[in-house]
C-alpha positions in Angstrom: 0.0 0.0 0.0 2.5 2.4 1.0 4.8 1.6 -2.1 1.1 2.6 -4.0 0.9 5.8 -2.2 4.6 6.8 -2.7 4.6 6.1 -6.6 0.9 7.6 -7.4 1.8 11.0 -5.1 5.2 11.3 -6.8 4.1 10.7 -10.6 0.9 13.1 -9.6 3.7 15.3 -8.6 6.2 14.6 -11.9 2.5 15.3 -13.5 1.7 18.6 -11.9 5.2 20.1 -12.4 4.8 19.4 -16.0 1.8 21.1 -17.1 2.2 24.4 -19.0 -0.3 26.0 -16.7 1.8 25.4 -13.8 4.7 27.0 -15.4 3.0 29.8 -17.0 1.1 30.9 -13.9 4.8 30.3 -11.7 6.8 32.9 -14.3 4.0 35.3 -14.0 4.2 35.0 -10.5 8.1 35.4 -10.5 8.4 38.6 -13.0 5.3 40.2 -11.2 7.1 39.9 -7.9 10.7 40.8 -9.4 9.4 43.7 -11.0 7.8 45.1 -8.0 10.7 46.9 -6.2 10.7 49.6 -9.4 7.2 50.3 -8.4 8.6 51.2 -4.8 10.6 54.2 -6.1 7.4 56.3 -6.5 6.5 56.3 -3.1 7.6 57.7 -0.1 9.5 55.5 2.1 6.7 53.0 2.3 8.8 50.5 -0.2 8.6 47.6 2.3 5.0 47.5 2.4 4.5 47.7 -0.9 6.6 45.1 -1.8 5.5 42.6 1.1 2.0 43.1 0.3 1.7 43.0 -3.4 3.9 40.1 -3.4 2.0 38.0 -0.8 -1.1 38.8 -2.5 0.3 37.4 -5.7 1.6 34.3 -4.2 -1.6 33.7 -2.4 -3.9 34.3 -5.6 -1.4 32.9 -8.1 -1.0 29.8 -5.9 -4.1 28.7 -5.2 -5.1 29.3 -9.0 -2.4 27.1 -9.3 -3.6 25.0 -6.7 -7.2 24.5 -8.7 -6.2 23.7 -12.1 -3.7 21.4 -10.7 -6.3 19.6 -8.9 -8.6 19.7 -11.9 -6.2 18.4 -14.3 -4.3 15.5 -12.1 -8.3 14.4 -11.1 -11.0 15.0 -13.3 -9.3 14.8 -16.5 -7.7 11.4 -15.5 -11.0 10.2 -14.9 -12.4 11.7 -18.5 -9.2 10.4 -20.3 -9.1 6.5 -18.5 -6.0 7.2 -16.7 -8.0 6.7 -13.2 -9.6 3.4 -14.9 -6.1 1.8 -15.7 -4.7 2.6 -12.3 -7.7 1.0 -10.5 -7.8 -2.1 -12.8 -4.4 -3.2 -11.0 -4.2 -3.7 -7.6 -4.8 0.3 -6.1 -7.3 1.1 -3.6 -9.3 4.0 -4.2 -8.8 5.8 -1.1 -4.9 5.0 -1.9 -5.4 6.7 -5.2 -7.0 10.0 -4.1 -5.0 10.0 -1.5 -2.0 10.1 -3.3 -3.5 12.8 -5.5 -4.1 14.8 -3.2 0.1 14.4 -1.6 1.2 15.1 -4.8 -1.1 18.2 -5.3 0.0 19.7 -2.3 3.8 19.0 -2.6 3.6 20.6 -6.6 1.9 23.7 -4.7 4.5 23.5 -1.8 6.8 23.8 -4.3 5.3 26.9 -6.3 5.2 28.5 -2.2 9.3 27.9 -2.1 10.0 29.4 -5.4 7.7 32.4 -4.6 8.9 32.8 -1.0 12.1 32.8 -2.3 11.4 35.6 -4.7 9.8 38.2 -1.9 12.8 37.5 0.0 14.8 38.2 -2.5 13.3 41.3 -3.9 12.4 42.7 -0.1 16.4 42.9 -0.6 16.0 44.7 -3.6 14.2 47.5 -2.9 15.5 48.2 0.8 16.7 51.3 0.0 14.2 54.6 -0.6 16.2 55.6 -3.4 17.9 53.0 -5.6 17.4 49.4 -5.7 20.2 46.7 -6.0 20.7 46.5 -9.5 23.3 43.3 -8.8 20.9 41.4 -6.8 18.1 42.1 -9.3 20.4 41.2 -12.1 21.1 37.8 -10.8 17.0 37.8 -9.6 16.3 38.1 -13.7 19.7 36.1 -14.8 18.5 32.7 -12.7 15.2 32.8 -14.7 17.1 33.1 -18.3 19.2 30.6 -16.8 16.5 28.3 -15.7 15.1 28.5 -19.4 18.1 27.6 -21.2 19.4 24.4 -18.8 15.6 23.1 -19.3 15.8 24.0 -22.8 19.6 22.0 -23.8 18.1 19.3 -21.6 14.5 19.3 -23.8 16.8 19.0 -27.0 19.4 16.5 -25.9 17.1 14.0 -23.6 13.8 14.9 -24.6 13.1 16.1 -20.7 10.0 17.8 -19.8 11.1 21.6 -20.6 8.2 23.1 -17.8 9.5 20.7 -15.1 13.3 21.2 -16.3 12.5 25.1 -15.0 11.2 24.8 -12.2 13.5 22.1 -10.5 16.1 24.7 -12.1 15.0 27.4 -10.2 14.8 25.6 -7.1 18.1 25.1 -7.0 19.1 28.8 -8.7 17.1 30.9 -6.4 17.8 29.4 -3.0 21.6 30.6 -4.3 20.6 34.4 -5.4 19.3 34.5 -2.1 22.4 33.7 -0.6 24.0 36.5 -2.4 21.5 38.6 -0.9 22.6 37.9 2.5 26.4 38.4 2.4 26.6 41.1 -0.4 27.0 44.7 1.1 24.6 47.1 0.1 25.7 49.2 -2.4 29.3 50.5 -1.7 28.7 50.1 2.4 30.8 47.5 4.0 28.0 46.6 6.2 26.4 43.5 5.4 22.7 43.8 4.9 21.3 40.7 5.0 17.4 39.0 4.0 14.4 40.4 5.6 13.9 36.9 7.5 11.4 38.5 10.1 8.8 38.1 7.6 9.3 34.2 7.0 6.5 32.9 9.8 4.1 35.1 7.3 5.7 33.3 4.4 5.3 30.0 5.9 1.1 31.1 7.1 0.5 31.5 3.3 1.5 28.0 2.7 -0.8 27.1 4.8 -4.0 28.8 2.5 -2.1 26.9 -0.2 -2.6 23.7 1.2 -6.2 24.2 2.2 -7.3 25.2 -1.3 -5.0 22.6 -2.9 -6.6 20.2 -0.7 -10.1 21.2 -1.3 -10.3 21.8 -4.4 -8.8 17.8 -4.7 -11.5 16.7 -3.0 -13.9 18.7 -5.1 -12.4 17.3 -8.0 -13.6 13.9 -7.7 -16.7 15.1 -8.5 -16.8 18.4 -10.5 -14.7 19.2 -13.6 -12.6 21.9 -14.4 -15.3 25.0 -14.6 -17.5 23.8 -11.8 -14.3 23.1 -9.7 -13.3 26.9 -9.9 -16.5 28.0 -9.2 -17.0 26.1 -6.1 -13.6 27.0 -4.9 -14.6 30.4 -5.6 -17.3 30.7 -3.2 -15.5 28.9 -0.3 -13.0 31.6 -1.0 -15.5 34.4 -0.8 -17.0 32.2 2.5 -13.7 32.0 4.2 -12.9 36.1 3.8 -16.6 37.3 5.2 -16.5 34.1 7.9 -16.0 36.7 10.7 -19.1 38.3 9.6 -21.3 35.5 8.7 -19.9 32.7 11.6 -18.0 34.5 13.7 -20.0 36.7 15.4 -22.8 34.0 15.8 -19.9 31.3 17.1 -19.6 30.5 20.1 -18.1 32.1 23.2 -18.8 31.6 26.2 -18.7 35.1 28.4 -18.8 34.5 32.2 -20.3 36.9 35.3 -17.1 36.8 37.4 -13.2 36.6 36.0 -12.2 32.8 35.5 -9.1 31.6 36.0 -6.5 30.8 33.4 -3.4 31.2 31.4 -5.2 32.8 28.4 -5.3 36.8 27.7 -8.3 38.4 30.3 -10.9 40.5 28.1 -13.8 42.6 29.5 -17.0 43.7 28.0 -19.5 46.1 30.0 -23.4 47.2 29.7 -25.4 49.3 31.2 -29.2 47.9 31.8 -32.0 49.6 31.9 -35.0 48.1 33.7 -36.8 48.1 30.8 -34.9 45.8 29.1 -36.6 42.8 29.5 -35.6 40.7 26.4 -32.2 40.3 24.8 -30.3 43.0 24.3 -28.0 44.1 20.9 -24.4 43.9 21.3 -22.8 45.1 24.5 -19.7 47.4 24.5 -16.6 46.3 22.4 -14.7 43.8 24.6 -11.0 45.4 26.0 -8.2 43.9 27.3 -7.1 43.9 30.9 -3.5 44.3 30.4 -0.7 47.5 30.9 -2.9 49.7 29.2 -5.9 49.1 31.4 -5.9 51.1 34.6 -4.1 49.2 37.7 -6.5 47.1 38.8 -7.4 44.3 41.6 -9.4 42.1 42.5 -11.2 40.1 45.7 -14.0 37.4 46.2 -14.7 39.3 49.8 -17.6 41.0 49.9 -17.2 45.0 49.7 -20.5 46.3 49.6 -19.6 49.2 52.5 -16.6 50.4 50.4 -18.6 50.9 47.2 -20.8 53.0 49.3 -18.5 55.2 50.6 -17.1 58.4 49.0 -14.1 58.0 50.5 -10.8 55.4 49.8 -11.5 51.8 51.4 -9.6 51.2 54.3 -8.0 48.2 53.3 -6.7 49.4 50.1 -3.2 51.6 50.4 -2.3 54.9 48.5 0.4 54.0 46.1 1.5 56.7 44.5 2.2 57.5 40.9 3.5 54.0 40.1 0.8 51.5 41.8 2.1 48.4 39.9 5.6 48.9 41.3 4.5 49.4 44.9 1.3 47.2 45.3 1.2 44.3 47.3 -1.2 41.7 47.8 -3.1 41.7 51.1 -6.4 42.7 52.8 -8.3 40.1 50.3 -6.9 41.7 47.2 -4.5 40.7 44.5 -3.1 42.3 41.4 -3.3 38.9 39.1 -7.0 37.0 39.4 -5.4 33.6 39.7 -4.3 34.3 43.3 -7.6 35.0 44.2 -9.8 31.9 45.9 -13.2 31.2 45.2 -15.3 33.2 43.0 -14.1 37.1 42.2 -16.8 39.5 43.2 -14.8 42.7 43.4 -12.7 44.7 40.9 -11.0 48.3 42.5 -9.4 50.5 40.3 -6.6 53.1 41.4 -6.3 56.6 39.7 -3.2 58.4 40.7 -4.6 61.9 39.4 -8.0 61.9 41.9 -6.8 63.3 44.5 -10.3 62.8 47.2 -10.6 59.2 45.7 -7.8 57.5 44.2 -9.3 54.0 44.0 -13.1 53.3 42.7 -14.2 49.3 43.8 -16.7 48.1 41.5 -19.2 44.7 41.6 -18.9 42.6 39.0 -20.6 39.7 39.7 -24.0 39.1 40.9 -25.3 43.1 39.6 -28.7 41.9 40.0 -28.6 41.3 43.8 -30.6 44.1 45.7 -32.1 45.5 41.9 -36.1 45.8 42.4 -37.1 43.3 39.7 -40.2 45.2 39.3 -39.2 48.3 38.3 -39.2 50.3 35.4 -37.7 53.5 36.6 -34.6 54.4 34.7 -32.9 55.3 37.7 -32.7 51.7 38.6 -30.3 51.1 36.0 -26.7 49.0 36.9 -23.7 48.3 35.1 -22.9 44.4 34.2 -19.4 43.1 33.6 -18.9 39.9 32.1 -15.5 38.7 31.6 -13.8 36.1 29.3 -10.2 34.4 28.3 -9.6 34.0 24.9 -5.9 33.9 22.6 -7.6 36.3 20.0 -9.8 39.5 20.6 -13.0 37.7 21.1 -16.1 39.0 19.5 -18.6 41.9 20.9 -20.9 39.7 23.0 -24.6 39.9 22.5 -27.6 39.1 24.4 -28.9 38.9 27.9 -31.4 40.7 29.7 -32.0 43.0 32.9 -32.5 40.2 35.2 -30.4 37.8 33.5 -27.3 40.0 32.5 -25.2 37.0 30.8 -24.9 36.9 27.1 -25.8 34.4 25.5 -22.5 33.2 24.5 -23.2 32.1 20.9 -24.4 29.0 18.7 -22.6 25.6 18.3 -23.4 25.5 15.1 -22.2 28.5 14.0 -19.2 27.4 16.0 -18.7 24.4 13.8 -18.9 26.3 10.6 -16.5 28.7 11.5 -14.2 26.1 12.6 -14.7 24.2 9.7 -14.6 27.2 6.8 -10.6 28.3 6.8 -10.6 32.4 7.8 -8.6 33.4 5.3 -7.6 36.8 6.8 -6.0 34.8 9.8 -3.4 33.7 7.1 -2.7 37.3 6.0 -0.3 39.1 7.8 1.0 41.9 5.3 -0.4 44.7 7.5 1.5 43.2 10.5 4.6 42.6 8.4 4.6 46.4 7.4 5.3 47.5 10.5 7.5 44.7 11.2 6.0 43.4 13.6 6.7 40.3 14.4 4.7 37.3 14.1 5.4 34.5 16.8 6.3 30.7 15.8 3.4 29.8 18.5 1.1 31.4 16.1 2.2 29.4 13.2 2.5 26.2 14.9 -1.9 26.9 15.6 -2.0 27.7 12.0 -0.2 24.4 11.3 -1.9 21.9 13.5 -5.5 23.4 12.4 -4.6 23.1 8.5 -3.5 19.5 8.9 -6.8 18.7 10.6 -8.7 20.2 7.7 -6.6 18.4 5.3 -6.9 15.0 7.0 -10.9 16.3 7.0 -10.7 16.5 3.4 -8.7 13.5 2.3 -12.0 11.5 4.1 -14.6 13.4 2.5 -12.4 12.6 -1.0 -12.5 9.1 0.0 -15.9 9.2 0.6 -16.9 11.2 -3.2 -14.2 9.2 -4.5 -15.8 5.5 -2.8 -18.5 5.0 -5.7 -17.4 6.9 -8.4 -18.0 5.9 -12.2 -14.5 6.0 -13.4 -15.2 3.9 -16.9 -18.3 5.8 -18.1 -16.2 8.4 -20.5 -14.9 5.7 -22.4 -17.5 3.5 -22.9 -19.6 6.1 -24.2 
């Protein structure tokens, strides 16, 4: 089985490599992204981020049109054509074959990613400088490609090799070697050595990642669509996966709880201010914020604190700290800075403002607002402010729902949470706007990015098992 799956996956592979699409759509990609540091000397010291994002936005587009007329030709047309009838007649598994397809898709696309990696890398180099480019580095960038075409084109005369796959395995070995150029040449006539831009590589390595999905999907899709319908489909998916914030995300699931739970995870808080009126859901509630260094010093306690909200003047057990409370504070008197030192349920948050001179901290309730409310009223004065608090990696979304005697929203649908899970969020793949301002983008995020695209492959390769299972492979040629 495995020798099956190896020899399928690498002549899918050999396949891919060889169509004139693929190389068509890979030199486009490559002179597009070469040319782009000339378009960087008409604007005003913003060449990075014109570079980084037109050329991630051309290998993302480029690849995963290369990723769906790969699929499309090395599945559907090998069913039209008999290929897939031949193969099946001898001792292959269907679930081996689509299998292997779809390995062989993914490693042509993983390929095109390399070569057009490579090629932002390189021309990020190029076009460092406000003012002039690198003319050597470009040189060489432009030089490999000639050179690419005339190796593949002595070996197409001499051994009858594939020309398109001559290339490209040509410029995976030419481009890697331009790059290293770029690292050790000085700019210019500096004797400083420059160096690649390799902060932007985890970005690089997150687009490979949309690669694979849509190489991977549109695989599956092939099994049962052609060429046209294929696109189509992949199409919408695409259009799916950008507006999935709006359409999933904000119905998805997430839980919001009354009091601060306890965890590793970043701390965000959302607030609203209930009217007794408000007897059915509610819209959204304010815009969630995080409780971190730019939120006002803040701490908590699961004692109860009910005289200190009344008074006007500083609790008693909280100390005067001074213009730096984070540096001076110490835990005692029930409180703590960090929730997690806090046993049993938080009720209390207290907030300390250096500036207010008759009342430096303010001690709010945040759980439990609806203790002590008359539940038959409907004057506005007996309005309250609820809190509701929730851990999350990523800025969660505005919370809606809940009510003035239940103020708990309602924390989202599981099915909506499943569909967003399952539809790819293309936008958390793009990170051009971070890479602008070189920020960086940790390994930790990639390594999410990586398990969750090899779930959704593994997802696929079953569901293209299943399409694949009863196929009618023979039809074409009989009729």
């Amino acid at each position: 089985m495995f020798t099956c799956l190896y020899q399928i996956s690498k002549n899918t592979f050999r396949e891919a490599l060889r169509e004139p699409i693929y190389l068509l759509v890979l030199i486009s990609a490559l002179c597009m992204i070469g040319l782009f540091p000339v378009c960087s000397m008409f604007v005003f010291r913003a060449q990075e981020k014109l570079v980084i994002d037109s050329s991630m936005t051309t290998m993302m587009v480029l690849g995963w049109t290369v990723a769906v007329l790969v699929a499309s030709y090395a599945v559907s047309r090998e069913i039209d054509n008999g290929t897939a009838l031949l193969l099946l007649s001898k001792p292959v598994q269907r679930p081996v074959f689509i299998i292997a397809k779809i390995l062989g898709i993914l490693f042509a696309v993983t390929v095109f990613w390399f070569l057009t990696a490579c090629a932002t890398i390189i021309t990020l180099r190029v076009a460092e400088d406000q003012f002039r480019f690198d003319t050597t580095i470009m040189s060489l960038y432009f030089g490999a490609i000639l050179l690419a075409f005339a190796i593949a084109g002595a070996f197409n005369y001499v051994n009858q090799a594939s020309f398109g796959m001559g290339v490209v395995l040509c410029l995976v070995i030419l481009f890697p070697l331009v790059a290293l150029v770029g690292q050790f040449k000085p700019y210019q006539d500096e004797e400083v050595v420059t160096g690649l831009s390799w902060y932007i590589l985890p970005a690089l390595v997150l687009i490979l990642f949309s690669l694979l999905a849509m190489g991977a999907l549109a695989t599956a899709l092939s099994t049962r669509f052609g060429l046209v319908s294929n696109i189509l489909l992949c199409l919408v998916f695409f259009i799916i996966g950008l507006m999935s914030d709006y359409m999933l995300g904000r119905k998805a699931r997430e839980p919001w709880s009354d009091t601060v739970p306890k965890g590793n995870y970043p701390l965000w808080m959302s607030t609203y201010r209930f009217a007794p009126t408000e007897r059915s859901d509610i819209g959204k509630w304010e815009r969630p914020v995080p409780i971190d260094d730019t939120f006002p010093f803040t701490v908590w306690s699961s004692e109860d604190k009910s005289s200190s909200i009344l008074a006007n003047e500083d609790p008693k057990d909280l100390p005067q700290l001074g213009a730096n409370p984070k540096a001076t504070w110490k835990n005692g008197q029930g409180w703590a800075s960090e929730p997690n030192d806090i046993e049993g349920r938080i009720l209390y948050m207290a907030q300390y403002d250096a500036e207010n001179e008759k009342k430096h901290w303010t001690v709010i309730k945040i759980a439990n607002e609806t203790e002590g409310i008359n539940k038959e009223s409907r004057d506005i004065e007996d309005s309250y402010d609820a809190y509701v608090f929730r851990r999350s990696e990523n800025p969660p979304q505005t919370p809606v729902g809940g009510t003035y005697l239940s103020p708990i929203p309602s924390g989202g649908s599981y099915m909506a949470s499943f569909a967003y899970a399952l539809v790819p969020n293309w936008q958390l793949f793009w990170m051009a706007d971070a890479m602008a301002i070189k920020k960086a983008v940790p390994w930790s995020y990639v390594g999410y990015g990586f398990v969750y695209v090899a779930l959704f492959v593994a997802l696929l390769m079953i569901i293209a098992v299943f399409l694949f299972g009863d196929r009618e492979v023979g039809k074409q040629i009989v009729e």
